[in-house]
Each structure stands twice: as structure tokens, then as C-alpha cells.
N, C-alpha and C positions, 0 to 999 in steps of 0.2 A: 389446398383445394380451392383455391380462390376463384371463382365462377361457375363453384358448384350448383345445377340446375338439376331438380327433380325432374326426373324421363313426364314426358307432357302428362300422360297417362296419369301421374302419381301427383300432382301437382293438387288437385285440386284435393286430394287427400292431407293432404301438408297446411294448405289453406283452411279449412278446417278442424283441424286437432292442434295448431301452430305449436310444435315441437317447440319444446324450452331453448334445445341445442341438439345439433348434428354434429357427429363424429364418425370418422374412418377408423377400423383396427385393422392391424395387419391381423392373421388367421393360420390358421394351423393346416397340413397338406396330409393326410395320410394315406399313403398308396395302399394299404391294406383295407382301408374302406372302398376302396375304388373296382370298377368294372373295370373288364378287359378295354372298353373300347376308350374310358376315361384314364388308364394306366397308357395307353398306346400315345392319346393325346401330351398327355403330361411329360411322356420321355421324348416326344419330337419335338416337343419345344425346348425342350431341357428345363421346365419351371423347380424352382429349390421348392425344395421336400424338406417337412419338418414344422412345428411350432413357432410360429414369430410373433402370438402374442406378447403384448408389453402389460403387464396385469396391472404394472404400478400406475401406468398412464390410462390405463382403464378404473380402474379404483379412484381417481385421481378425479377424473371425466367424470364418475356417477358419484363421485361427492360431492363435486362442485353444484352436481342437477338438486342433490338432496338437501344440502343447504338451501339453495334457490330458493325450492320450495317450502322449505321448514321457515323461509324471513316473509316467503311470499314476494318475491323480488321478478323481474321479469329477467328473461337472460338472454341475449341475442346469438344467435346460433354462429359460431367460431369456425366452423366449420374445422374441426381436429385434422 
């Protein structure tokens, strides 16, 4: 995600609270949560359906934040 920019809106929130580190998960699709008109959506694109969290690379992610904090280290955002 190399030139990851916060939407302008969100920016000055980010400036701010300076996030230790940003990270992307992929996310889970469940068409039984969904409305008609978001079930309509999802089948005309054809988007996969199902869980694609990666929990080890998410554990992994918010260890690394918990350490950070536990040495008190500064950590520059990786953007995962």
C-alpha cells in the first residue's frame, strides 16, 4: 500500500492521535448478513464470499504494536 493517504477529511485526525502503525486486513463477506439490495450488489460483481482473514498476520500486527508500547519505542507506520 505504498502511497497510502488518509481521505483529506481524515487526515487531520491521524495528525493528531499519530497512529503507532497502519495496517490493511483482508475481511470476511457474509451474504446472510446482507440486504437484498447488498446481496444483488455482491452477485453482479461476482466479489468472493467467505472469511479471508489472516489472524496470524493480525496477531503478528498487534504484537508488534504491544511490544512497541510495552519498550515505549516509536514505530513508523508499514503500512501492512
Amino acid at each position: 500500500m505504498k502511497g497510502f493517504r488518509f481521505p483529506e477529511a481524515q487526515q487531520p485526525i491521524a495528525d493528531r492521535i499519530r497512529p503507532r502503525d497502519i495496517a490493511f486486513f483482508h475481511g470476511v463477506l457474509d451474504m446472510q448478513k446482507l440486504n437484498l439490495g447488498e446481496k444483488v450488489i455482491i452477485k453482479g460483481i461476482k466479489a468472493p464470499v467467505g472469511d479471508f482473514r489472516d489472524w496470524n498476520a493480525i496477531t503478528a500486527w498487534a504484537r508488534g504494536i504491544a511490544e512497541a508500547l510495552n519498550k515505549g519505542v516509536e514505530v513508523s507506520p508499514s503500512l501492512h
